[in-house]
C-alpha positions as CSV (number, residue, x, y, z in Angstrom):
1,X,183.5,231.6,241.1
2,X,180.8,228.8,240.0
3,X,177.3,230.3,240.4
4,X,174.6,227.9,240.2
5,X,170.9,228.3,239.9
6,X,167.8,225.9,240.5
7,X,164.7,226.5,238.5
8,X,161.9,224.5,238.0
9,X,159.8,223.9,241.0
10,X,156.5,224.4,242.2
11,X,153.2,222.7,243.8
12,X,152.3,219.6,242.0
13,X,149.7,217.2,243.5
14,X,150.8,213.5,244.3
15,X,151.8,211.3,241.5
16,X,152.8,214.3,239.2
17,X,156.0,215.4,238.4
18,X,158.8,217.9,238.0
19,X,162.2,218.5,236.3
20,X,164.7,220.8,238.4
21,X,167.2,222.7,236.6
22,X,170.7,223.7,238.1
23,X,172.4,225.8,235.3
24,X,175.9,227.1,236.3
25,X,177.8,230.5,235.2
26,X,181.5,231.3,236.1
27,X,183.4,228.2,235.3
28,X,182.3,224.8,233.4
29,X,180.8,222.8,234.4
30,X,183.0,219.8,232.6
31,X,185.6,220.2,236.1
32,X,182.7,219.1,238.8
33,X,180.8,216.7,240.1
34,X,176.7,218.0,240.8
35,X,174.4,216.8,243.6
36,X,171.2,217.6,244.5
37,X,170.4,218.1,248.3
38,X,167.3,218.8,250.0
39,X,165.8,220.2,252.9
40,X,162.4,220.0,254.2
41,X,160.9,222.2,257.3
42,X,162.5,221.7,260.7
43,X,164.8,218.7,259.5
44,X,168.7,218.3,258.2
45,X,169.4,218.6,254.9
46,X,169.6,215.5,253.4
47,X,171.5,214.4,249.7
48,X,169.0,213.4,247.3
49,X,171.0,212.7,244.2
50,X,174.7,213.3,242.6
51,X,175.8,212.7,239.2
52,X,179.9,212.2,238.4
53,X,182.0,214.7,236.1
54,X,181.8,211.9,233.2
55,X,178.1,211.5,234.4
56,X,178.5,208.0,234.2
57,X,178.6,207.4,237.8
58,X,174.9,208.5,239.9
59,X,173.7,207.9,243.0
60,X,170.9,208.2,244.6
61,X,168.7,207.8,248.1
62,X,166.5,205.1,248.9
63,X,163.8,207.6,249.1
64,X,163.7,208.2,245.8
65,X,165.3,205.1,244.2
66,X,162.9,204.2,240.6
67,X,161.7,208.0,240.6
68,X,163.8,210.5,240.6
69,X,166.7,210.7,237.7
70,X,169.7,213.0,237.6
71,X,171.3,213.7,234.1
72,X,173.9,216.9,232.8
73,X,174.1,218.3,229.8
74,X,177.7,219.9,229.6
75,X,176.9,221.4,226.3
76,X,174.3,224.1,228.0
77,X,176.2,224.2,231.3
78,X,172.9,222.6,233.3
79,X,172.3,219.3,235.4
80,X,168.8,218.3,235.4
81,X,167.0,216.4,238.2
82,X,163.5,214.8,236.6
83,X,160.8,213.8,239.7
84,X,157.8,211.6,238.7
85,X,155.4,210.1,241.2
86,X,155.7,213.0,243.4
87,X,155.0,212.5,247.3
88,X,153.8,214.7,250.3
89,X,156.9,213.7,251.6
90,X,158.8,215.3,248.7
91,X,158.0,218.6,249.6
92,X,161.1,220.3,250.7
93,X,163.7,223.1,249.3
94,X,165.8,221.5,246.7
95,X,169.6,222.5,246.3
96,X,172.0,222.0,243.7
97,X,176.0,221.8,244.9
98,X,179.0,221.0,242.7
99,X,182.5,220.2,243.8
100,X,185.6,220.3,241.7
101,X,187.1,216.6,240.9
102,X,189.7,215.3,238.8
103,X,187.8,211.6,239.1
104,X,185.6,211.2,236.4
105,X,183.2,208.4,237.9
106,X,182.3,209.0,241.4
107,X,180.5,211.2,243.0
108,X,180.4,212.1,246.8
109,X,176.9,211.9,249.0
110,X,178.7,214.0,251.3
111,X,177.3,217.2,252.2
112,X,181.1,218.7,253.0
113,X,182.6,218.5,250.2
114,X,180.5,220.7,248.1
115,X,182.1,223.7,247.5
116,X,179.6,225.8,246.0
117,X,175.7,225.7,246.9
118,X,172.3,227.3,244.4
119,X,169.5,229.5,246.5
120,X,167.2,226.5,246.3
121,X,163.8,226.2,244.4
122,X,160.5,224.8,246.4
123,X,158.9,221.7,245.9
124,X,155.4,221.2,247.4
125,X,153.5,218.1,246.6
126,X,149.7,218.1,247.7
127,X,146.4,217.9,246.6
């Protein structure tokens, strides 16, 4: 079974930044497509980023459109989510899910189809 972990996060005032982690054990991660989910107190969780198998393909929310970047580096079995200019608003528990594809260049901003969910790292943004 994939196992995925989220490292990285932490308080950061506004403006800063942060790069999550997502590293994977179990299979490789070469077979799925990775997105990055978020949930912040007393709301839905709510898709943030995905990056396709071939990681050609990303997506992301209007939110955080021209800030935040996804990227995967199959090599070391990790996808990488890098945050700049940091908002209040940011603050939430982020999530890394992967499902298995055979489409190289798409990935889905659908929460069901993830198969296989991290524990989540916490993001806090203020001064």
């Amino acid at each position: 079974q994939l196992q995925l972990v989220e490292s990285g996060g932490g308080l950061v005032q506004p403006g800063g930044s942060l790069r999550l982690s997502c590293a994977a054990s179990g299979f490789t991660l070469d077979y799925y497509a990775i997105g990055w989910f978020r949930q912040a107190p007393g709301k839905e969780r709510e898709g943030v980023s995905c990056i396709s198998k071939s990681g050609g393909s990303t997506y992301y929310a209007d939110s955080v459109k021209g800030r935040f970047t996804i990227s995967r580096d199959n090599a070391k079995n990790t996808v990488y989510l890098q945050m700049n200019s940091l908002k209040p608003e940011d603050t939430a528990i982020y999530y890394c899910a992967a499902y298995r594809t055979t489409i190289q260049t798409i990935c889905s901003r659908s929460r069901g189809l993830y198969d296989d969910w991290g524990q989540g790292t916490q993001v806090t943004v203020s001064s």
